[in-house]
N, C-alpha and C positions, 0 to 999 in steps of 0.2 A: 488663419488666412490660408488659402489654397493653395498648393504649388503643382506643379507637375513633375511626375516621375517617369523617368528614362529606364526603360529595362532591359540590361546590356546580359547576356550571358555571362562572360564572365570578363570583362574590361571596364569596368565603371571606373577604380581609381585611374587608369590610364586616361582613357576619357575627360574626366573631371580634369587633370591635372594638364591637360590640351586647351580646355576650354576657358579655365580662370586664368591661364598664360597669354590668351590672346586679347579679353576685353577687361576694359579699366574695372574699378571699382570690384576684382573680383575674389572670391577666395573662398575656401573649403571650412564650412560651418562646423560640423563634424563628421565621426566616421564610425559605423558599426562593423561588427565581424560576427562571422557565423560561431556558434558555440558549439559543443561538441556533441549535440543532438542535432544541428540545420542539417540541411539537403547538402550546405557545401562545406569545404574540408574546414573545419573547425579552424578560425584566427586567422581566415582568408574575409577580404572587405563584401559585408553583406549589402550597406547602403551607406555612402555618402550624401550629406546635405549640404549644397553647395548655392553661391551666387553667384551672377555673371551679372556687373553691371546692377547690382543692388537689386535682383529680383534673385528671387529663392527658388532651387530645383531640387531632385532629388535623382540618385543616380543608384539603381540596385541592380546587384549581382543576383540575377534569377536562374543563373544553372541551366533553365531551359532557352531553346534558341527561338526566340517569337522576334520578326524583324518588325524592323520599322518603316513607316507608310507615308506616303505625303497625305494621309490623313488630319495629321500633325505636324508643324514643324515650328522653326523657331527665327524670330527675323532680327536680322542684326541691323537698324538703322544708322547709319552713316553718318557722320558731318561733315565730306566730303570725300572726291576722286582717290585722294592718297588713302586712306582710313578705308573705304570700300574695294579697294585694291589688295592693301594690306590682308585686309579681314578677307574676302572672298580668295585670294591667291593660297593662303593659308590654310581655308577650310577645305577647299579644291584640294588640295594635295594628296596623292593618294585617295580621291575620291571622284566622283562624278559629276560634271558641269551640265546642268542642265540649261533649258531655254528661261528667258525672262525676270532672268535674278536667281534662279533657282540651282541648288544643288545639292547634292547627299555627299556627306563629309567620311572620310574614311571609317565610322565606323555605322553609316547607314542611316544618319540624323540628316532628314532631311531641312536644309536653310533655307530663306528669302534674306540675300544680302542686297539692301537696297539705299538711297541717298533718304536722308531723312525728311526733305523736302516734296519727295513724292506722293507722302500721301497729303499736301494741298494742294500738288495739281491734279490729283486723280480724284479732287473732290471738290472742285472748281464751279461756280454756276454756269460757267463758259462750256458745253457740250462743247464747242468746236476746240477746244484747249485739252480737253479729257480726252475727247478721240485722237488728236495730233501724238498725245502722251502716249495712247494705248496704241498706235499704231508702231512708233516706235519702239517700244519695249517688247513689243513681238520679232523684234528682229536682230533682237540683240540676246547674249547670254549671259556673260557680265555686263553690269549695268554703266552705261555709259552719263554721266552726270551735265557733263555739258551739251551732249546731243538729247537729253529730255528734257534740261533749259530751251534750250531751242526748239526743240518741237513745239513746249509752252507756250513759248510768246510772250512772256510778260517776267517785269521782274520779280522774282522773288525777296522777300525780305530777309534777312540773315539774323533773325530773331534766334 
């Protein structure tokens, strides 16, 4: 199965151990170290395999400083206002808040912290419900959950 790898210079366990503290289901699969032939100092962590939330990542210590892009990032779905508060307030910290749900967390991982209900209004037959949604969300940085109910219009189911 695929997972994706995170290539941190040299904070991966720090990282890791930020990330599986913050979302349920999460914890450190395992952990490699460099041997006394790597690039890095020999019994220093080379890669962690990790989960957040029952999906599998991978987090390695590349020595080299290659940053990270909103090419990629990673979204943490909500189940609500407290939970996307929690989660985005945390990630934020020492890091950078961008527009529209978005932000880069202190070590450059850029997130979409969003309510988990968003993506069936953003995929709604209703155009006029999708635009109300996407009008909203442009004016906001943290995501506001009861103002993109209401932009909505309709009720949502709590499935």
């Amino acid at each position: 199965m695929p997972y994706p790898c995170l290539w941190f210079k040299n904070q991966a366990e720090e990282a890791v151990r930020f990330y599986t503290s913050l979302f349920k289901n999460s914890r450190i699969v395992e952990t490699s170290y460099y041997p006394e032939t790597g690039p890095g100092p020999a019994g220093s962590v080379l890669t962690i395999t990790f989960e957040l939330d029952g999906d599998r990542f991978m987090a390695l210590n590349g020595m080299e400083s290659f940053t990270f892009n909103h090419a990629i990032s990673l979204v943490a779905q909500c189940e609500n206002q407290a939970e996307l508060d929690r989660v985005w307030d945390t990630l934020a910290k020492d890091g950078k808040v961008e527009q529209c749900g978005w932000l880069k967390d202190r070590y450059g991982v850029s997130w979409q912290v969003v309510p988990r209900s968003l993506a069936k209004m953003l995929t709604d037959r209703d155009s006029a419900c999708v635009n109300r949604v996407m009008q909203a969300i442009m004016k906001m940085k943290k995501l506001d959950v009861a103002a993109l109910e209401q932009a909505y219009g309709k009720t949502l189911s709590r499935t």
